[in-house]
C-alpha positions in Angstrom: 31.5 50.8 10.1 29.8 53.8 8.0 28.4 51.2 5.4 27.1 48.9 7.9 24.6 51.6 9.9 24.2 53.3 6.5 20.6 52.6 6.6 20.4 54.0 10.0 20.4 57.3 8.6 17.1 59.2 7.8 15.5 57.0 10.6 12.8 59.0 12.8 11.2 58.5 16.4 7.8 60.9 17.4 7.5 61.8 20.6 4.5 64.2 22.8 4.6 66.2 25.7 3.3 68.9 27.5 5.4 71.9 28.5 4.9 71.1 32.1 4.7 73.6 35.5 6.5 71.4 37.7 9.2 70.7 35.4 9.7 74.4 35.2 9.3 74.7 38.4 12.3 72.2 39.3 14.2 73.3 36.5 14.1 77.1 38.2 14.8 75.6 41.4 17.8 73.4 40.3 19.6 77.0 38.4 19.0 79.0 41.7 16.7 81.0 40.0 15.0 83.3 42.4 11.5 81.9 42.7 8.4 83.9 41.2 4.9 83.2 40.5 5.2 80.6 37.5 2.1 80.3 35.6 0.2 78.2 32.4 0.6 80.5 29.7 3.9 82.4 30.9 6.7 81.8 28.3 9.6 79.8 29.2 13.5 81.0 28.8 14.8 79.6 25.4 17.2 76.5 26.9 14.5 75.6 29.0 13.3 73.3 26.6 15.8 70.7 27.5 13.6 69.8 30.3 11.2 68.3 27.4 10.5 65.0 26.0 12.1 62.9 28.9 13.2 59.2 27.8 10.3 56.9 28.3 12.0 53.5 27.6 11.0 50.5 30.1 13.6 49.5 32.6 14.0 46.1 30.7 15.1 48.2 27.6 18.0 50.0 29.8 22.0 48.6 28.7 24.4 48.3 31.1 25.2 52.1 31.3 21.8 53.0 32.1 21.1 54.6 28.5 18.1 52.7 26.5 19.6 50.0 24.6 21.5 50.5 21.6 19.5 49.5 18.2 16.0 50.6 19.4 16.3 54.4 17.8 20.0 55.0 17.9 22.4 52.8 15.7 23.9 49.8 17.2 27.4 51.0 17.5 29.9 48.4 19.1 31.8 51.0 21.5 30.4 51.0 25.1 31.3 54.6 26.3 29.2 57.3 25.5 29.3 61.2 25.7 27.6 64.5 24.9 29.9 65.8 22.1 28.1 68.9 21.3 24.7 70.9 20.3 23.9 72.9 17.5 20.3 74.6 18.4 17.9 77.1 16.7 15.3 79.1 18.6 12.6 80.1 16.2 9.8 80.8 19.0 8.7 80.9 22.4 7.8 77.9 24.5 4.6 78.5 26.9 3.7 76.7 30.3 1.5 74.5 29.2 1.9 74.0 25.9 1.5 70.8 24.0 4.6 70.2 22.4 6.0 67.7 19.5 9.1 66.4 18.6 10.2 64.8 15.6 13.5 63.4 15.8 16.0 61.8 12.9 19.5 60.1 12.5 20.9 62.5 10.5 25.1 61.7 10.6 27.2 58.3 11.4 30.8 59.3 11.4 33.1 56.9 12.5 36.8 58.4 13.3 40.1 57.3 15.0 40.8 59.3 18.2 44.2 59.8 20.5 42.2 57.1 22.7 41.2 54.7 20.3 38.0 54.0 18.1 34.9 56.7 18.2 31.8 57.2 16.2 29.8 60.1 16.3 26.5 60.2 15.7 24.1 63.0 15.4 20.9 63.4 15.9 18.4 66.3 14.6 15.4 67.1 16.5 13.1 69.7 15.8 10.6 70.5 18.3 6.6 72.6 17.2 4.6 74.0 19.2 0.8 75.5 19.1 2.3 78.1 16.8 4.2 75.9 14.8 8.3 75.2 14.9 9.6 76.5 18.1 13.2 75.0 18.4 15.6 72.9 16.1 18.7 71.1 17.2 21.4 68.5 16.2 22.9 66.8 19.1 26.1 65.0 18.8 26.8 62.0 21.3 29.9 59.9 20.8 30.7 56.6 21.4 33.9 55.7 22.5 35.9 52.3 23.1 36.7 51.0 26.6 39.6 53.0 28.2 42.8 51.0 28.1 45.5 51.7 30.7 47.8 55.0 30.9 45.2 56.5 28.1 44.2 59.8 28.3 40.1 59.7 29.2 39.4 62.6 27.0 41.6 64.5 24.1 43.0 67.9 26.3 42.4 71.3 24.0 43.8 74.0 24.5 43.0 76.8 26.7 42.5 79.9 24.9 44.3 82.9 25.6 44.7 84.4 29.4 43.1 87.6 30.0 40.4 87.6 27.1 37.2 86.8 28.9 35.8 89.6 30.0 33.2 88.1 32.0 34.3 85.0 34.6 32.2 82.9 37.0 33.5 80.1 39.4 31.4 76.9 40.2 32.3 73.4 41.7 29.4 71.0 40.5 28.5 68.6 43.5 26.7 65.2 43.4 23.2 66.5 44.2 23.5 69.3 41.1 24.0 66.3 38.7 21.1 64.5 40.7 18.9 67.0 40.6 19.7 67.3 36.7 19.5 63.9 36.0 16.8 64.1 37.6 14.5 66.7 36.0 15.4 65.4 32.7 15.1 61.9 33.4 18.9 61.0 32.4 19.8 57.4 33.7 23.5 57.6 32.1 25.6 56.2 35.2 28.5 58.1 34.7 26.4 61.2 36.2 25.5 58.9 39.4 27.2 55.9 40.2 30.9 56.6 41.2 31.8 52.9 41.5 31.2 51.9 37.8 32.1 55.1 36.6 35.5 54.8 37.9 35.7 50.7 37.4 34.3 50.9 34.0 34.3 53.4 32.2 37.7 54.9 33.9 36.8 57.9 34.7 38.3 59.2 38.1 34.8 60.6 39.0 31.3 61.8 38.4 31.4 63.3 35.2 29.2 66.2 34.9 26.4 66.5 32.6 27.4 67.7 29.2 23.4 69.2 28.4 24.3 70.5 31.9 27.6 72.2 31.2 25.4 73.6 28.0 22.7 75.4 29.3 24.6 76.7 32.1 26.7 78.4 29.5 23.5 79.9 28.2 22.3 81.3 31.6 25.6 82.8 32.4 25.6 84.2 29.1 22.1 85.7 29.2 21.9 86.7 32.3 25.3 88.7 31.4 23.8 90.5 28.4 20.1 90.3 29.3 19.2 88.9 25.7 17.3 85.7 24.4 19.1 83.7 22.8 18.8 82.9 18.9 21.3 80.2 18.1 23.8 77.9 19.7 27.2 75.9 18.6 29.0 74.1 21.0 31.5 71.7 21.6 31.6 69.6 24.4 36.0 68.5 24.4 37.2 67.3 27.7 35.0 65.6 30.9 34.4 67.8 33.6 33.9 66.2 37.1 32.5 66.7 40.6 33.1 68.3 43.2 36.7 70.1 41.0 36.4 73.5 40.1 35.1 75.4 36.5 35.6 78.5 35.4 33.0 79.2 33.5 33.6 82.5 30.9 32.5 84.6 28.4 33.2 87.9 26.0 31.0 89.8 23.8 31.4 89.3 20.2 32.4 91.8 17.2 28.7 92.3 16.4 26.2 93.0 19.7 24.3 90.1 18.9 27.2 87.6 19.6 29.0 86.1 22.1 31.2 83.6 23.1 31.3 81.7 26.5 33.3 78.5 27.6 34.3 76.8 30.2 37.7 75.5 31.5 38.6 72.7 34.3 40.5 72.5 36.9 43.4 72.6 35.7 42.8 75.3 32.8 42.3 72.7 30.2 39.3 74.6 27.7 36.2 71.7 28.1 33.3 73.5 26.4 32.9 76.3 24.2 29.8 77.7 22.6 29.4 80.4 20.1 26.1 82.1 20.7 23.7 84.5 19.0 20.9 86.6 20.7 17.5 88.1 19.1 17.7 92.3 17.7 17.2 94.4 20.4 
């Protein structure tokens, strides 16, 4: 599978926008985020930026899981399933309200592998996004592909849960289905697994809505930043087992050796670790 989407590698989409008030605006509204006077030229928080670059693909140029088709930009890889497996991401400067923004985008790993549930390939994408005063953010994004679930096998590889008592900062939410609409929404994500609970659970066999990995992800930042009151630098994280609706997450997080690092994660229902993200803020 590597040599056949070989050439896929190194290939590169453009994409424009505009750092747009209302998408602040709803992004703000969506985190709870007590409401203020938002204005064109105010700088946005770091993660923020996910609300950018929206997919513009035509309705005809949708698959059947609501993604754009496979083979367009990303590589034609034969698994149906797919999944936010992580985020690596760089903050080199601030965003503004109303800045015109760029994004250049390339293939930059194929890596098929053999998982507990079958076939996978990963595939990451790098992204770096400029600004009117030049690169503002960088990022490699890792989705994988995964075959059709096959009966009695586990829907995601459990990790596990790292030791009781060390977080010293904790935080209890239970996602519903209108905070994964209103995500989906404000970034434009038609992935059905976030939406549609029948095909969800007859196709792709989950037992439920699966919440939004880039979700999962920047709430970890804002739980982490509003912890330490810093902006963030860097990001690593790893996206390893589904988290769904309307089930509880305990989202927590405990400060590094150095003051400029932390780490935060986030564990299901039933303890299993899900996410994890090593994170790095700007010098005081």
């Amino acid at each position: 599978m590597a040599d056949t989407f070989q050439e896929w590698i190194g290939r590169q989409q453009q994409a424009s926008d505009e750092v747009s008030l209302a998408a602040i605006k709803r992004l703000a509204a969506l985190l709870d985020v007590p409401p203020r006077p938002y204005r064109r030229g105010d700088p946005i928080p770091k993660g923020w930026y996910v609300v950018l670059f929206t997919p513009e693909e035509r309705q005809s140029l949708l698959g059947p899981d609501g993604h754009p088709d496979k083979g367009q930009f990303m590589p034609p890889v034969a698994l149906p399933r797919r999944m936010f497996a992580g985020r690596r991401a760089w903050f080199h400067d601030v965003l503004r309200i109303g800045d015109d923004v760029n994004r250049l985008s390339c293939i930059a790993r194929i890596e098929p592998k053999q998982g507990r549930s079958g076939k996978m390939c990963f595939v990451t994408v790098r992204h770096e996004i400029s600004g009117p005063r030049g690169l503002a953010v960088a990022e490699e994004h890792d989705i994988v592909y995964r075959e059709e679930p096959k009966p009695g096998a586990p829907k995601m590889a459990t990790a596990p849960a790292p030791a009781a008592g060390s977080a010293e900062w904790t935080h209890s939410i239970v996602p519903d289905s209108v905070l994964l609409f209103r995500y989906s929404a404000v970034t434009f994500n038609s992935h059905r697994i976030h939406y549609d609970a029948d095909y969800v659970r007859d196709k792709e066999g989950y037992p439920d809505l699966v919440v939004n990995g880039g979700l999962m992800t920047l709430l970890l930042w804002e739980f982490a930043t509003s912890k330490t009151a810093r902006e963030l630098k860097s990001s690593s994280s790893r996206n390893l087992k589904a988290l769904f609706v309307n089930r509880p997450i305990t989202v927590c997080g405990q400060p590094g050796a150095s003051e400029n690092k932390a780490r935060v994660w986030a564990l299901d229902a039933g303890g299993d670790l899900a996410i994890e993200a090593e994170l790095e803020f700007e010098p005081r």
